[in-house]
C-alpha positions in Angstrom: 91.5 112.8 69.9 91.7 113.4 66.4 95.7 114.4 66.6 97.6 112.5 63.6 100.8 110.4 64.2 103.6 109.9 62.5 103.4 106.1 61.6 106.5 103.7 61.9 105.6 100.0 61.9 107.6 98.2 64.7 106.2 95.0 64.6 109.4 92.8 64.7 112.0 95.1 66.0 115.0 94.3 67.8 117.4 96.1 69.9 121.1 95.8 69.7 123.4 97.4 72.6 124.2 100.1 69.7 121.0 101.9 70.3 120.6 104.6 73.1 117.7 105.2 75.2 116.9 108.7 73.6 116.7 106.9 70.3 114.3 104.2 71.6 112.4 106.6 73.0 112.1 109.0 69.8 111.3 105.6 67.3 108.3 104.8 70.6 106.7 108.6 70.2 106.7 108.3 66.6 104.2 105.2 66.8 101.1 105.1 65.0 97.6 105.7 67.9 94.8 104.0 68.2 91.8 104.0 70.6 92.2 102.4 74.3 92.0 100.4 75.8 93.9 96.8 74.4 94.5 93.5 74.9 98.1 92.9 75.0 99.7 89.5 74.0 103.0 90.2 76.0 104.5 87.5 74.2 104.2 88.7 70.6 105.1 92.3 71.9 109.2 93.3 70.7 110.7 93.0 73.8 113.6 96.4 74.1 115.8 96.3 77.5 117.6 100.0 76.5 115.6 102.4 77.6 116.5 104.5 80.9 114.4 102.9 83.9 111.1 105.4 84.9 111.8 108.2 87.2 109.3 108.9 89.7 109.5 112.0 91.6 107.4 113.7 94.4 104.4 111.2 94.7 104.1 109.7 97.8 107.2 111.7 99.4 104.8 114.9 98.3 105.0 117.5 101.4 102.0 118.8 100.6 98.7 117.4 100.6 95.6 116.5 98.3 92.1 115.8 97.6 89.9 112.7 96.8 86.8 113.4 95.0 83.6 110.8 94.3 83.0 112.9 91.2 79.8 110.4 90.3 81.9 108.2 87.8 85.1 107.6 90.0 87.3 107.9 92.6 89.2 111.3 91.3 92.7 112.4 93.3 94.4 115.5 92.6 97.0 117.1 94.7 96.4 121.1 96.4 100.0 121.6 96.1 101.9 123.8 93.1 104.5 121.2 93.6 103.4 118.4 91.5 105.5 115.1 90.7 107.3 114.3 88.0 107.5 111.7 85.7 110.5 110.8 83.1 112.5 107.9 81.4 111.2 105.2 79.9 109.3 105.8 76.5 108.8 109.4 77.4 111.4 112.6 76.2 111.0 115.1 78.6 109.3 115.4 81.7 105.8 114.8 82.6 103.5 116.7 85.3 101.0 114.6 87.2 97.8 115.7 87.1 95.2 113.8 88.4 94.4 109.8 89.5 91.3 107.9 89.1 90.3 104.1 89.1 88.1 101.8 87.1 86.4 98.8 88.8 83.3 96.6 87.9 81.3 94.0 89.8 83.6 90.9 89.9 87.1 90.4 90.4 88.2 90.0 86.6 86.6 92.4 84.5 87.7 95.6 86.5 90.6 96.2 84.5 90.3 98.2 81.1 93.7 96.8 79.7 94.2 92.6 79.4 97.4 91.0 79.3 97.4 88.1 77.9 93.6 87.4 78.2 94.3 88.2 82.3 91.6 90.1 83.4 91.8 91.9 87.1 89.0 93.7 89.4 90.1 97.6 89.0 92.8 99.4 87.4 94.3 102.7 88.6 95.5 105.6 86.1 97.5 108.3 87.1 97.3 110.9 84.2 100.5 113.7 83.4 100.7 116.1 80.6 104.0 117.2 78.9 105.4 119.9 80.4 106.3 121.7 77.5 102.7 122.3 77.3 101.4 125.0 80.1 98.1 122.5 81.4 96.7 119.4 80.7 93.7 121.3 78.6 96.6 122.3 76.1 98.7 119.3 76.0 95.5 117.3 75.0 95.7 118.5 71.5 99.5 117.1 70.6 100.1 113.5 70.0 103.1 113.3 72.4 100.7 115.7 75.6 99.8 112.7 78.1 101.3 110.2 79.2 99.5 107.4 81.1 100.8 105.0 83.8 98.6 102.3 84.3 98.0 100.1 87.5 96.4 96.3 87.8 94.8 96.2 90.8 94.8 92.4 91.8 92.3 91.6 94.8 93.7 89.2 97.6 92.4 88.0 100.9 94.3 89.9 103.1 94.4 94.0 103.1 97.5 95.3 101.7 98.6 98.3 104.5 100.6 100.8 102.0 96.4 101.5 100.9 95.2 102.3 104.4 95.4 105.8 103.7 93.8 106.0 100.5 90.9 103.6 101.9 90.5 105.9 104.8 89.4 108.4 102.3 87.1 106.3 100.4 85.2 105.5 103.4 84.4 110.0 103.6 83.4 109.8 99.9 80.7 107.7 99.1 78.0 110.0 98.0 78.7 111.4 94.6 80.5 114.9 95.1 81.6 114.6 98.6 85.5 115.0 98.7 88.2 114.5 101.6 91.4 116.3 102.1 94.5 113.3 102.3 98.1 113.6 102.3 100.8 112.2 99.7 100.7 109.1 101.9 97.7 107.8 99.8 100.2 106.8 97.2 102.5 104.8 99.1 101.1 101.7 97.4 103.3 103.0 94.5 105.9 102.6 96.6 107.4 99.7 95.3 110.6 98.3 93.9 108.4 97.2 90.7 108.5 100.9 89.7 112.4 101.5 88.6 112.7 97.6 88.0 109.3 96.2 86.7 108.4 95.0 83.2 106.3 97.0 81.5 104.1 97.6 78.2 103.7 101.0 76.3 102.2 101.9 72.7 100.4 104.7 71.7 96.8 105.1 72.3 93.8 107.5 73.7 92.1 108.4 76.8 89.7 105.7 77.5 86.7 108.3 78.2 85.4 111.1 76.4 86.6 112.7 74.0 88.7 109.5 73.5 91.9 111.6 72.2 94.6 109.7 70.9 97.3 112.3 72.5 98.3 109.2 75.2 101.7 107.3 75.3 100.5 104.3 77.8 102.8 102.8 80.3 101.1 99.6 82.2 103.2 97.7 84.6 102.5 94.3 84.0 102.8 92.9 87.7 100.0 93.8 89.4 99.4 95.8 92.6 97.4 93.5 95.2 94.9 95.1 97.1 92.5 93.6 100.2 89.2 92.6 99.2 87.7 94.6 101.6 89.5 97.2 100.8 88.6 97.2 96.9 85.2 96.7 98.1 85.0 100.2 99.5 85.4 101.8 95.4 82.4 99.5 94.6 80.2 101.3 97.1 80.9 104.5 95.9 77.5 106.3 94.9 76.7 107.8 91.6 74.5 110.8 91.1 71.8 109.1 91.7 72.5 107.5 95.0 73.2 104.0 93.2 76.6 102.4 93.8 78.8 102.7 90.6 79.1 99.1 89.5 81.1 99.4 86.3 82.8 102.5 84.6 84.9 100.0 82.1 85.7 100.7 78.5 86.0 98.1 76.6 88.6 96.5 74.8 89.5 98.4 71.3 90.6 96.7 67.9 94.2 97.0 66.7 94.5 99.3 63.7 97.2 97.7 61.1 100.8 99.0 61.7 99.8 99.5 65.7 102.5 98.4 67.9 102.7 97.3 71.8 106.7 97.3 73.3 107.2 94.8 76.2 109.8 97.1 78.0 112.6 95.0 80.3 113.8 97.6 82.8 117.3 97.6 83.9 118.3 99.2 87.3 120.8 102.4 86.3 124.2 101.6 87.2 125.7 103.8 90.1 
């Protein structure tokens, strides 16, 4: 990730109803990168409340169907199907092709999470990964500054299972050895399906893949409510086995420092009037 940025300093910016979405969106591409993850004081973040809410389209309503993958390092899923969601609005101009899913974990229920917000640490964090798609593939798009877009997931662990994952744990349970993979349907998603998505608060900035080659081509979107997930549930990504036959216990990056002139956005979304 060695793609150069335009820089614009936004560190005490503030929206006025004058400004359109588009324009938001444009000054938010134009922000200087920096290696991820971060932690994220929401409260010292500019807060903006213009930009169009996130469109989601094609994830868990998918007709076709995909596959989950222990690659050694993670849970991986990818979907079979030509047909690929779409993601827009928000920070992003243009649309967005989803290409894969994966999840970070580690042993406890607090340091699973790559991104903090406000010192709040969680047990995993799920990133589902898109490329622009004025680029033709993710390989390509990884060389721009604007090609991925990240939408990141905290993944709080609770006593009781949460059912919209029952599909997506039924999986895990067929992929513990490193390698083995599972055919599931779109239905492993439905714990996205939430009203959080068009409606929930979120942070974005400009940043990098959190694992090698560490490109700073990614504009990050993580919702800061979490998604709550059943322990035992959870548990089932800690068992997965690396390539040699050891359960993968932690595959965390950590925390990154702040260049000067880097900037976070605490994003208020507001519901599209009919």
């Amino acid at each position: 990730m060695d793609n150069k940025i335009i820089q614009l300093k936004l560190t005490s910016l503030s929206v006025t109803s004058s400004n359109t979405a588009a324009s938001d969106a444009e000054q938010i591409s134009k922000l200087r990168a920096s290696q991820s993850p971060i932690a994220i004081s929401v409260q010292r973040c500019p807060s903006w409340s213009s930009l169009d809410p996130l469109q989601f389209r094609g994830y868990w309503d998918n007709t076709g169907n995909g596959t989950l993958l222990n690659t050694g390092q993670t849970a991986y899923f990818t979907f079979d199907t030509a047909a690929r969601p779409r993601l827009s609005g928000g920070p992003l101009i243009g649309e967005y092709i989803f290409e894969q899913m994966h999840f970070h974990w580690s042993v406890d229920d607090f340091t699973g999470c790559e991104h903090v917000l406000d010192g709040h640490g969680y047990a995993a964090e799920c990133h589902l990964v898109h490329y622009n798609s004025k680029y033709e593939s993710l390989e390509a798009a990884v060389a721009h500054s604007d090609g991925l877009a990240v939408v990141g997931f905290l993944l709080e662990v609770v006593d009781a299972p949460n059912p919209s994952f029952d599909e997506f744990v039924e999986g895990l349970e067929k992929i513990k050895k490193s390698d083995q993979e599972v055919e599931v349907s779109s239905e492993s998603l439905a714990w996205m399906n939430r009203e959080d998505l068009s409606s929930g608060n979120y942070v974005t900035y400009k940043g990098s893949l959190t694992t090698p080659p560490y490109t700073e081509c990614v504009t990050w979107i993580i919702y800061e409510k979490p998604v709550q997930i059943g322990a035992e549930q959870l548990g089932l990504l800690r068992q997965l086995e690396g390539p040699d036959c050891i359960p993968i216990e932690r595959n965390v990056r950590p925390t990154q420092r702040h260049p000067p002139g880097h900037s976070v956005i605490y994003v208020r979304q507001v519901k599209a009037k009919l």
